[in-house]
N, C-alpha and C positions, 0 to 999 in steps of 0.2 A: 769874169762873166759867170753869172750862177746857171748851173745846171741841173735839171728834173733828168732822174730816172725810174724809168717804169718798169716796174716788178707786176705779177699778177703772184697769189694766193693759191694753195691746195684748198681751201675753201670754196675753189671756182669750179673743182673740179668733183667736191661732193666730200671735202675730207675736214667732218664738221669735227667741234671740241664736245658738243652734245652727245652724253650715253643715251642707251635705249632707241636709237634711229634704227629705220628699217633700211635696208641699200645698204651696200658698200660702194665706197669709191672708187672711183677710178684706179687701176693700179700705179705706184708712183711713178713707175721709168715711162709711161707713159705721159702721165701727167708733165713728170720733164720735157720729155719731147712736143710733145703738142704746148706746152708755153714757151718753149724756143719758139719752134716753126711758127708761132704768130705774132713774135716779136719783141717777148718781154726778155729784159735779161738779170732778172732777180725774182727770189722767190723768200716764202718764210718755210718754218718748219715744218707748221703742220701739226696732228695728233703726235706725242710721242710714239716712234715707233710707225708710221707711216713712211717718212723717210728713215734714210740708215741712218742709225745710231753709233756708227762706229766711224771716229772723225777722219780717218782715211780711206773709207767706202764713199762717205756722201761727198768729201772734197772731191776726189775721182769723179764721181757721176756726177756735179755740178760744172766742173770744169772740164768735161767733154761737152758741153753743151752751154757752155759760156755763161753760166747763170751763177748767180751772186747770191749769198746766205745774207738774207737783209733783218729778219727779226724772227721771234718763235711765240706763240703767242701762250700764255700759264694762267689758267684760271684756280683763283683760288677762293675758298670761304674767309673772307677777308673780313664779316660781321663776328665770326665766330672765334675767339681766343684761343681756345684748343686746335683747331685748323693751322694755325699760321707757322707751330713749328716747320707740320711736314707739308705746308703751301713752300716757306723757306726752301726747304730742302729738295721739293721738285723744281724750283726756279731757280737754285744752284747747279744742279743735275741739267736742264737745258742750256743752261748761260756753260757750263765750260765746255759744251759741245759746241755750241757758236763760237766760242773764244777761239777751241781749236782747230776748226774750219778756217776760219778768219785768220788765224796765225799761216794756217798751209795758205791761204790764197793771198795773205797780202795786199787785200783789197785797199782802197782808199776811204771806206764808210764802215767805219764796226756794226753789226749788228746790234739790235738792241733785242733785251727781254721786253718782251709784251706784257705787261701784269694786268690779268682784268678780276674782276670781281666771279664768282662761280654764278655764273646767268645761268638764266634757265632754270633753277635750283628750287626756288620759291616760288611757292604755288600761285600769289597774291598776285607779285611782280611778273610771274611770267602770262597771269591772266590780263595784264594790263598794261601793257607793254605797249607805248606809244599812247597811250592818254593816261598817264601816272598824274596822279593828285595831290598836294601836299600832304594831304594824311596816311600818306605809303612811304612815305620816305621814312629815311634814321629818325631815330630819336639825336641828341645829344653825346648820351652815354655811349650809344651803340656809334657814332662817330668816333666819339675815339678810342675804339678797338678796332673798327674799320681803318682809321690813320697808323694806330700801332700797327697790324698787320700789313701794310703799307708800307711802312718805315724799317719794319724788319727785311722784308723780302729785297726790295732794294737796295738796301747796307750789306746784304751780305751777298748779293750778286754782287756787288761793288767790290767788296774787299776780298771776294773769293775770285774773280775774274778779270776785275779793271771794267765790265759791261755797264753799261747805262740801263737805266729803268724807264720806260712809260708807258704811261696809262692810257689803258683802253677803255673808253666810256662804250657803254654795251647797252640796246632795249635787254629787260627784263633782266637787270641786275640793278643794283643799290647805287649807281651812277650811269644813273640813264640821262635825264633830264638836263638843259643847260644852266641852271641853278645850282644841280647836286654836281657838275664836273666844277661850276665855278665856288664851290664849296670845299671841295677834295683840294681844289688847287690853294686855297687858302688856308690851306690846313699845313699843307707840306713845303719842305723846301726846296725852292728853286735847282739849287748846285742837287740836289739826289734825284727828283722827280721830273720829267715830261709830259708831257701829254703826245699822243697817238690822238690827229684828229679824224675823226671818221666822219666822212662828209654823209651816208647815208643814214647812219646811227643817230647822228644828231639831229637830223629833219626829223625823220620819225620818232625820236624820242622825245621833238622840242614839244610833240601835240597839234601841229601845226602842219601844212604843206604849201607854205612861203615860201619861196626859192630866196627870198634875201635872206634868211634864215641864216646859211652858210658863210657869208661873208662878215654875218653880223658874230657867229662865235668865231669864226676866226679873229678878226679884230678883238674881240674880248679878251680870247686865250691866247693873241700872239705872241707874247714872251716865253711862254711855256710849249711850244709845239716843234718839236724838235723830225719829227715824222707825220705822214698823210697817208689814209686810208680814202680810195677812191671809189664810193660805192653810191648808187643811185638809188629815190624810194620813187618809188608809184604814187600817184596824189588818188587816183582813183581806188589802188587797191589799199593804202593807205585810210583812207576816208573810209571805206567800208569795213575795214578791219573793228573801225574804231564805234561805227553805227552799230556792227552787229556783237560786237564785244570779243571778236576771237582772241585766243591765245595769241603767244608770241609767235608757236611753231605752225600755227595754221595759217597767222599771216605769212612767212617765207615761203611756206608751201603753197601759196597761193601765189606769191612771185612780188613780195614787197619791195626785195630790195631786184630791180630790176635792169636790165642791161642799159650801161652809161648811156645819155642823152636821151634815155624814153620815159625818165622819172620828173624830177621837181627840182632837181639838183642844177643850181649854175653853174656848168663847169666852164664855162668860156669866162667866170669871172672870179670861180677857184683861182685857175691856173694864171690869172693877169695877176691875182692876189699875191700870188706865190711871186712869181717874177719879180714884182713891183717891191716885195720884201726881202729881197735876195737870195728867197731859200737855194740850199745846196742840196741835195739830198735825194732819197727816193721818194714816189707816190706810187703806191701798192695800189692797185684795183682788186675788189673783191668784189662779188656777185654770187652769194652765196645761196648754193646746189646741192639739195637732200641728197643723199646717195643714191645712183642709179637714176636720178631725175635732170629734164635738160638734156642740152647740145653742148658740153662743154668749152670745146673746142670750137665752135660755130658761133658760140656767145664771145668766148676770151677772140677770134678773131676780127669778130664786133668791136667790140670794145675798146680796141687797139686801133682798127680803122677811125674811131668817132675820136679819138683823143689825138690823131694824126690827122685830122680834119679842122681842129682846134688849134693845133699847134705844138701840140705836144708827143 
């Protein structure tokens, strides 16, 4: 019988990968506690350095509180050649933390590295983030140094860890759109590369607010989706993002990606998808929360009740 397990994100709790944010987060031993007490029993990393870095501190605190190290998410300049050494070398640096986690707990699901593109970064892409155009995308050339970079980070998580690699399609990076993730995956290979599918990322990224949306890139990319990002968009705040031209970070702040079952997102027919597919594995929820903004703990209990309502 395959089994879904639900993890929620330090993202939920205001612990963005974005420099230059105002707020801080949540602190983490908190953050742990309040994603126990409402039900989830896995988590990701986080910013480095938000959780402990040191693999017998954070095994500790994870497993006083039964929670599972499920992935860490690494953004890197993955357009830019020169980036990708020391992209490599921070997503070797997270991946043997996770390995060594994962060796102390013995868990049944390795963690994966999260590899996403450095969002947020580009001024263009972050101005247009949920109605991207074909003439924002790569060129060709700038493909494949975006693949190169891609192929390195992953090989060498791999051969340095034994860790898997997937991709995180992200608004306002260089795979946002459901063309450019079906483009990246055409690019790479299967046995090295995943896909991380992000059910809020990809509404809004597709330009659209169809709820069949969801079902329709999963079906696309279901051989490569080895993990699920469970996060909801707003059609209203979505739509106006897109009328009035905001950024990416002024739509979140306005509450794009909004708490499960209030958005555009089918999740009564995600999680049949999943079932109906054998997934085994985690679904992360995320609900991402500026620092200091939000009820985090009042949302992640949300969110856990409406997916417990569903059936999951």
């Amino acid at each position: 019988m395959n089994t879904i397990l639900v993890g929620n994100a330090p993202c939920s709790w205001g612990s963005l990968e974005f420099d230059g944010l105002e707020g801080k987060p949540v602190p983490w031993e908190r953050m742990l506690d309040e994603l126990a007490a409402t039900g989830y029993t896995g988590t990701e990393l986080g910013d480095w350095g938000y959780l402990p870095t040191d693999p017998e501190v954070l095994h500790a605190a994870l497993a006083q509180r039964s929670v599972a190290l499920v992935g860490a998410f690494v953004p890197v300049r993955l357009k830019d050649a020169p980036a990708h050494a020391e992209g490599a070398a921070a997503a070797v640096k997270v991946a043997r933390l996770l390995a060594a986690v994962h060796d102390r707990a013995r868990a049944v699901h390795p963690p994966f590295l999260v590899l996403a593109d450095d969002n947020g970064t580009d001024p263009e892409r972050t101005r247009n983030a949920g109605r991207v155009g074909s003439g924002l995308g790569l060129t060709p050339a700038q493909w494949g140094t975006f693949v190169d970079g891609v192929n390195r980070v992953a090989t060498e998580v791999r051969e340095q860890t034994g860790l898997r690699t997937v991709f995180h399609h992200h608004c306002a990076g260089y795979v946002e759109t459901p063309d450019e993730i079906g483009e990246l995956l055409q690019r790479t290979d299967p046995e090295l590369l995943g896909l991380v599918f992000d059910t809020g990322h990809h509404l809004f990224g597709s330009g659209a607010n169809d709820p069949a949306m969801g079902l329709a890139g999963l079906e696309r990319f279901a051989d490569r989706i080895h993990y699920v990002h469970l996060k909801d968009c707003s059609p209203a705040i979505a739509a106006r993002a897109r009328a009035e031209g905001w950024d990416y970070f002024t739509a979140v702040r306005h509450g794009v990606f909004c708490e499960l079952g209030r958005g555009a997102v089918d999740f009564p027919g995600v999680v049949a998808w999943l079932r109906q597919r054998g997934y085994h594995g985690w679904a992360l929820v995320e609900q991402d929360v500026l620092p200091g903004l939000g009820s985090p703990r009042a949302s992640a209990q949300r969110n856990r009740e409406y997916l417990h309502s569903i059936g999951l």
